[in-house]
C-alpha positions in Angstrom: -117.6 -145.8 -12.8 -118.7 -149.6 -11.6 -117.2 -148.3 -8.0 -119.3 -145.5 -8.1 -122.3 -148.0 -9.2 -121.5 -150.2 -6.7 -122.2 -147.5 -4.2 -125.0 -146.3 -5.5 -126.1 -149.6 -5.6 -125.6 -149.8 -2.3 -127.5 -146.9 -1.1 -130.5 -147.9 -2.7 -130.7 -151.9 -1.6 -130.2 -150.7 2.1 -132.7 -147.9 1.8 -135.7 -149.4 0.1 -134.6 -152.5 2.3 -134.8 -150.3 5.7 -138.0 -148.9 4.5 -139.9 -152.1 3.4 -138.9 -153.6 6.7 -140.3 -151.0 8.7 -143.5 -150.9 7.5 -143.6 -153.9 8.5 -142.5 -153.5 11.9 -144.9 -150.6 12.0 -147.6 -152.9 11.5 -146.1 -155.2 13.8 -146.0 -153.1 16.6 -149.2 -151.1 15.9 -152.0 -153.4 14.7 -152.9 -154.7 18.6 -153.2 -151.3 19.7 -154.9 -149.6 16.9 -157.7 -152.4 16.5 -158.3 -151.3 20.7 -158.0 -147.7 19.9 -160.2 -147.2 16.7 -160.4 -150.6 15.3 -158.4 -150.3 12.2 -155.6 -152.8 12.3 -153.6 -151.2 9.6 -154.4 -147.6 10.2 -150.5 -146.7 11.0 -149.4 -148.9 8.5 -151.5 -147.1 6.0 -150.3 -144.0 6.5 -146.5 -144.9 6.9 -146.7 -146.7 3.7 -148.5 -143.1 2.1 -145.0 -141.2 3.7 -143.1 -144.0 2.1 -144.6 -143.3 -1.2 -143.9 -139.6 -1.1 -140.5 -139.8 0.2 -139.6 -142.3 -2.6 -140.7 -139.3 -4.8 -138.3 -137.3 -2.9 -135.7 -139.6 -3.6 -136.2 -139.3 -6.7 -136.3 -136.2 -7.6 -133.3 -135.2 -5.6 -131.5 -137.6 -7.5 -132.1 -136.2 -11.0 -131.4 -132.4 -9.2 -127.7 -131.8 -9.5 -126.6 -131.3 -5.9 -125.2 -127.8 -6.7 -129.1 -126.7 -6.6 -128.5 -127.1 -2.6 -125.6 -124.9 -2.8 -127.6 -122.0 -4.5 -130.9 -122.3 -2.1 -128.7 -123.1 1.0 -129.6 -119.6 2.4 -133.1 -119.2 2.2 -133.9 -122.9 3.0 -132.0 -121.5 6.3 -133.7 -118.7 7.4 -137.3 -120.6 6.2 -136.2 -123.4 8.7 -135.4 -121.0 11.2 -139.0 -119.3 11.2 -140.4 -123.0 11.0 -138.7 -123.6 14.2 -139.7 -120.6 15.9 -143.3 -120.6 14.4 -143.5 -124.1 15.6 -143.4 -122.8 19.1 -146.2 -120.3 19.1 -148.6 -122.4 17.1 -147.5 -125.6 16.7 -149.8 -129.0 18.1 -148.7 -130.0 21.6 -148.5 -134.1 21.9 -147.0 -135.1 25.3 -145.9 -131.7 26.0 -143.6 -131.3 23.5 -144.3 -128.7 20.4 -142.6 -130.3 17.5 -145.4 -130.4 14.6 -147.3 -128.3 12.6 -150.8 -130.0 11.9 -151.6 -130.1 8.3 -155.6 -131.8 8.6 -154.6 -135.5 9.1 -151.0 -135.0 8.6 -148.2 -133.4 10.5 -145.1 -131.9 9.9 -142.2 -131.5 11.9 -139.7 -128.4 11.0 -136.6 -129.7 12.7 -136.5 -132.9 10.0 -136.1 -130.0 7.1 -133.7 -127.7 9.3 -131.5 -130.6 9.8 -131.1 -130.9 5.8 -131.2 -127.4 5.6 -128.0 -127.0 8.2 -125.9 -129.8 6.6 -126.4 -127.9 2.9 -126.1 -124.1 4.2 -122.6 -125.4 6.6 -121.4 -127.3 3.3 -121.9 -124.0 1.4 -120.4 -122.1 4.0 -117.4 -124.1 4.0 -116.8 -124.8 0.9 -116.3 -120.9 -0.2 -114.7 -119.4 2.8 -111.1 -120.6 4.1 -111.2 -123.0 7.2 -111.5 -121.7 10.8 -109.0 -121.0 12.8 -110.3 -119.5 15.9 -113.8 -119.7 17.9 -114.5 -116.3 16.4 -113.7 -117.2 12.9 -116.1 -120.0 14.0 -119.0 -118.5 15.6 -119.4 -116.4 12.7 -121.8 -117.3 11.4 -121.8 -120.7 11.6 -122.0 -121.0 15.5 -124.5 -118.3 16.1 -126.7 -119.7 12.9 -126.1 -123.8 14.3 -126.7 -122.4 18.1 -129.9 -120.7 17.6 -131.2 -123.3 15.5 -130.0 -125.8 18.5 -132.2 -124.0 20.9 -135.2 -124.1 19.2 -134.8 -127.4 18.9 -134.1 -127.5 22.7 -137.3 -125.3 23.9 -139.7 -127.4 21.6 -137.8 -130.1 23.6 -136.1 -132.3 21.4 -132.6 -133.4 22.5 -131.9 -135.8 20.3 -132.6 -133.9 17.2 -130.2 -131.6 18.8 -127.3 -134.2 19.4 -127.7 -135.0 15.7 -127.2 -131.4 14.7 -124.3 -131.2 16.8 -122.7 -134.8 15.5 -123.4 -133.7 12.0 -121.8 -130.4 12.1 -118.8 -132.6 14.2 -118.2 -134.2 11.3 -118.4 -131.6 8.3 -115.7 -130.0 10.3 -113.4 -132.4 10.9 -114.0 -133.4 7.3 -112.9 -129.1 6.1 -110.0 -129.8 8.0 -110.8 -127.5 11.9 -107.7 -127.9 13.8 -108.0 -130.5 16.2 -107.3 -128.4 19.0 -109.5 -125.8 17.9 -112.2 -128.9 17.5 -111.6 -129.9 20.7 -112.3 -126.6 22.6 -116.0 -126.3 20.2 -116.7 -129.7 21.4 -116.1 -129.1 24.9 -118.2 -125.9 24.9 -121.1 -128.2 23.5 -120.7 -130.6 25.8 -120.8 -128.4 28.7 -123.9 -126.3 27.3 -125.7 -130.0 26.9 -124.6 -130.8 30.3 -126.8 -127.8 31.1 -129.4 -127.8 29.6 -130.2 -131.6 31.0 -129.4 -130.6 34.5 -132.0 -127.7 34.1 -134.6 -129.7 33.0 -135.9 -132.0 35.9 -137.1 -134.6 33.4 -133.8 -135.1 31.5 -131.9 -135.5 34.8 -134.4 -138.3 35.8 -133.8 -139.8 32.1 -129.8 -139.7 32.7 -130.4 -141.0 36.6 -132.4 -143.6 35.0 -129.9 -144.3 32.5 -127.1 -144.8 35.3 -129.5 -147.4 37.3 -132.7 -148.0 36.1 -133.9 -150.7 38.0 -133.7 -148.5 41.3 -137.4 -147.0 39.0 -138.5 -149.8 37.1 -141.9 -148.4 37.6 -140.9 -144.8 37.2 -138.2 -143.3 35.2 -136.6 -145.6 34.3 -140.0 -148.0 33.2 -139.1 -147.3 29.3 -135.4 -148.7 29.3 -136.3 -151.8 31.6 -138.8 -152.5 29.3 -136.9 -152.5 26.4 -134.2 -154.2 28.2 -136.6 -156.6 28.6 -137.9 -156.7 25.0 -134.1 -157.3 23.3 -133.6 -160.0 26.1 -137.2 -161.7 25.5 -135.7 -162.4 21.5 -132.7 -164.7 21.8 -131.3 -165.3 18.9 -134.2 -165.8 16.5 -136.8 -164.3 18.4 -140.9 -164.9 19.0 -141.6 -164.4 15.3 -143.3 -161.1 13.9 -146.5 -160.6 15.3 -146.0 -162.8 18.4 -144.6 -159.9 20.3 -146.1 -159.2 24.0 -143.8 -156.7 25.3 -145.2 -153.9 22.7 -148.7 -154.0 23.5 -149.2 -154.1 27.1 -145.3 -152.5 28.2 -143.9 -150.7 25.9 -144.5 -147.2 25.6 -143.5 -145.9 21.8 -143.0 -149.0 20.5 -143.1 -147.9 17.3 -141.5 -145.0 17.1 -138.7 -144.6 19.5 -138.4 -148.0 20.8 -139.1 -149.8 17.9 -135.4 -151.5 17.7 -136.8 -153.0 20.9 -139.6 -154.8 19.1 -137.2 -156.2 16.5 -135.2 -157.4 19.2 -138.5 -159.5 20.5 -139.7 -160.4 17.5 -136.5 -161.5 15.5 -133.6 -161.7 18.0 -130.3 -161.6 17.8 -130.3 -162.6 14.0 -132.6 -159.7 13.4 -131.1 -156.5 15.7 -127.8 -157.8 14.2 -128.8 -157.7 10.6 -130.4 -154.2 11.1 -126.7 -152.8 12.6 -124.8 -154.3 9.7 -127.7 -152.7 6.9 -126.7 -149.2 8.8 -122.7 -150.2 8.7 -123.5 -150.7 4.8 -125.6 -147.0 4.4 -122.8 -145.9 5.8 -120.1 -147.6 4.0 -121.7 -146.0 0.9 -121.8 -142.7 1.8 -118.9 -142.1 3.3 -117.2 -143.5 -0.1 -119.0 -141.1 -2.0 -118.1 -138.5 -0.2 -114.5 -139.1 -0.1 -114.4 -139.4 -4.1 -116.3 -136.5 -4.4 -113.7 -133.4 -6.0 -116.1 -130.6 -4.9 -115.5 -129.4 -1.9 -119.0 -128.9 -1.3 -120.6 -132.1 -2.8 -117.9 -133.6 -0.3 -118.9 -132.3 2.9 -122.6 -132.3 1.8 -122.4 -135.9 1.3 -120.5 -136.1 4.8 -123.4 -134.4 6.3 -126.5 -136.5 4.7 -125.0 -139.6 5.8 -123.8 -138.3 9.3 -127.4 -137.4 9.9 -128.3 -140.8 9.0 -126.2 -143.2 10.4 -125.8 -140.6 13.8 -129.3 -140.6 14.7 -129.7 -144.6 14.1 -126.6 -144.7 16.3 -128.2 -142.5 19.0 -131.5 -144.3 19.0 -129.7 -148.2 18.9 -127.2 -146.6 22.1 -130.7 -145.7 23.9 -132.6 -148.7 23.3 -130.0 -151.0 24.4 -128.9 -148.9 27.4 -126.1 -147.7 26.4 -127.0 -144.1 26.2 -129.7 -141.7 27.5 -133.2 -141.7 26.7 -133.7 -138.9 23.9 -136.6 -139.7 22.0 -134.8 -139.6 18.4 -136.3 -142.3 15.8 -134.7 -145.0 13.9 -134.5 -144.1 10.3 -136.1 -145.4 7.6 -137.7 -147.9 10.3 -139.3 -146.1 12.9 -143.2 -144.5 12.4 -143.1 -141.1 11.6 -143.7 -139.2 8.1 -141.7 -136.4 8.2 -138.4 -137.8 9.7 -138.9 -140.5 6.8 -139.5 -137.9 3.5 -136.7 -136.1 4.9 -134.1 -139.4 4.9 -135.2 -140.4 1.6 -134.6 -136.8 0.3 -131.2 -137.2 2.0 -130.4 -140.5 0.0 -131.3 -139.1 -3.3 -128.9 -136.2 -2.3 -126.7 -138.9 -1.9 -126.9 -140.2 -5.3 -126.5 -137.2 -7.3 -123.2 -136.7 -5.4 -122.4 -139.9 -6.5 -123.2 -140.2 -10.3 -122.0 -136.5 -10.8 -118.6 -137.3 -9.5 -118.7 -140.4 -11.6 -119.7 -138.7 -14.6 -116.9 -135.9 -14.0 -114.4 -138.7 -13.5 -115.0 -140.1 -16.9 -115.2 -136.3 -18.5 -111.7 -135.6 -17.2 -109.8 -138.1 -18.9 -109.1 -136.8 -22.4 -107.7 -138.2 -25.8 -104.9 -136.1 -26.5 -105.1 -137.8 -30.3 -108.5 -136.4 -30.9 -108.1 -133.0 -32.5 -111.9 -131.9 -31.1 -110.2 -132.7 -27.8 -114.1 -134.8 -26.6 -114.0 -136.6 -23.8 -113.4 -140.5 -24.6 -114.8 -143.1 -22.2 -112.1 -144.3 -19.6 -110.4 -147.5 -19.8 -108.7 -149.7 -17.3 -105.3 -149.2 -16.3 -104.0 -152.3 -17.7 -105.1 -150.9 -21.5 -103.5 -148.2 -20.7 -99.7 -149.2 -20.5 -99.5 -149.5 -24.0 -99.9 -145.8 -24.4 -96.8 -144.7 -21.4 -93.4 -143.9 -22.4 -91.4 -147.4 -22.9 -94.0 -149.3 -23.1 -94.3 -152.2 -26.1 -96.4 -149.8 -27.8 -93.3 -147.2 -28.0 -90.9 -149.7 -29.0 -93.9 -150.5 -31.7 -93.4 -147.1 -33.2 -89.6 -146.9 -32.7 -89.5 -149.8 -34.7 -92.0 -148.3 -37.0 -90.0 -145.5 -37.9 -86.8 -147.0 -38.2 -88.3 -149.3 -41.0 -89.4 -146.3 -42.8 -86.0 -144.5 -43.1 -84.8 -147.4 -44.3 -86.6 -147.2 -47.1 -86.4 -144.0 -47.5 
């Protein structure tokens, strides 16, 4: 129970943590350019600080809903992603070309932040009450034509990066129900060659990945985002300018902060900072992964593998971009980056995440039984050293060997 606490524990310092510290970067890297755009300094930081406040809601709730809720809606919270994606599309706002959001008045939502939780719980289901795969048929239905369609509509919208995350979450829920590793391999390499395509098809992801290889042969071109926030990490040093003092963000930077946002950290607080920001994602997933590997239920188990994949993936994917290490793909830092829907949907994740947690602890402690009891209730678990005295010649047997013999003796 105090492990399970710990982790739990966990979770929740890093989360809120994360989340506090990005609205502040959010302001950070915002106020400059909103006071020139429409003169209120604290116009993103208002409204991130309003998603905050409804995706601590989330969190909430989704802790107090046992898990097994996901299990049972799994299928329509499918096929209602699915439309969103494809209804998204047709009639969805445009913003830089892309078709991502549905605009809701002031507010915007973007359906492939609810298909990613809605894949991870329908997969988990999936899994969990079918036998594991053992050939690319048995795995293409349906889980491959379900994850592929969804994948494309990511694609068309575009949106690689939500669609490497897809595909490293679903890695991992399968190597976590036990896919043959040769039968993991050959999936992976038919993703990878499909991905391969569709950036060679599109002439602006093959300048992002030439970029990528040498991006100062385009500083001002392709390649002007990553030399910028090469630029921005270097400008830091190890304690950085101080927040607020960064230059980089407002007259350099495009999508400081959203996408590039690790890049203003870097400016602003420097080695100490970017570090410190690695190690709270190291911790989120720490915690998770724990949870899930304690977890008995199959499904809670690769559920839990799933929320905190999604997690700690995309961070990974957006840190590997910022600092040149990977392509451009326009995916957001969690819990830090601006963005309301891609934060609700985190939060709702870590709440997940909890219930997984305190209902494997609370089945833990309901499993171990006093045989004494003659209502056979559940007694609270005790450590292991207070239970020696109760195994088979231990002191406490000898205690009532000793016990008995006195008696015959009188007797």
């Amino acid at each position: 129970m105090k492990r399970a606490q710990l982790e739990s524990n966990v979770l929740v310092l890093v989360t809120l943590a994360l989340t506090a510290f990005g609205l502040v970067m959010v302001y950070s890297a915002t106020s400059a350019r909103a006071v020139d755009g429409n003169g209120q300094p604290m116009y993103y930081l208002t409204r991130q600080a309003l998603f905050a406040g409804i995706g601590l809601v989330a969190l909430i709730v989704a802790a107090r809903t046992p898990y097994d809720f996901w299990r049972r809606i799994s299928p329509s919270l499918m096929l209602v992603s699915l439309v969103m994606l494809a209804g998204v599309l047709l009639i969805g706002q445009s913003v830089n070309g892309a078709r991502r959001w549905f605009s809701l008045g002031p507010f915007a939502v973007q359906p492939s932040e609810i298909a990613k939780l809605a894949l991870a719980a329908w997969v988990a289901a999936l899994l969990a009450r079918r036998r594991t795969p053992r050939s690319l048929t048995e795995l293409g239905k349906p889980l491959g034509i379900v994850a592929g369609i969804a994948c494309v509509l990511v694609l068309v919208e575009p949106d690689l990066g939500t669609a490497i995350a897809i595909v490293v979450m679903l890695g991992a829920i399968l190597v976590v129900a036990g896919l043959p590793s040769g039968l993991l391999a050959r999936s992976f390499a038919i993703v990878i060659a499909l991905g391969v395509l569709s950036i060679w098809i599109e002439p602006y992801r093959r300048a992002r990945l030439f970029s990528f290889l040498d991006p100062w042969h385009d500083a001002q071109g392709a390649g002007f985002q990553v030399v910028q926030a090469m630029i921005g990490l270097g400008s830091g040093g190890i304690f950085g300018v101080g927040i607020g003092h960064g230059v980089v963000k407002i007259f350099d930077l495009p999508e400081a902060h959203t996408d590039m946002i690790f890049a203003t950290i870097g400016e602003e607080l420097g080695l100490v900072g970017t570090a410190g920001v690695i190690l709270a994602y190291a911790a989120f997933g720490w915690a998770g992964f724990r949870i899930a590997l304690a977890c008995k239920d199959p499904f809670g188990k690769l559920l839990a593998t799933g929320v905190t994949v999604l997690v700690c993936g995309q961070a990974a994917i957006n840190l590997a971009a910022v600092m040149a290490i990977a392509p451009l793909t326009g995916i957001t830092l969690p819990f830090v980056s601006y963005g309301g829907s891609s934060l609700i949907a985190a939060l709702c994740g870590v709440g997940i995440l909890l219930n997984i947690g305190n209902a494997d602890a609370v089945e833990g402690r309901a499993r171990v039984r006093d045989r004494g009891r003659g209502n056979r209730r559940p007694r609270a678990a005790v450590a292991r050293d207070r239970r020696v005295a109760a195994r088979p010649g231990s002191t406490g047997d000898l205690r009532r060997v000793a016990g008995s013999g006195r008696s015959a003796a009188r007797s």
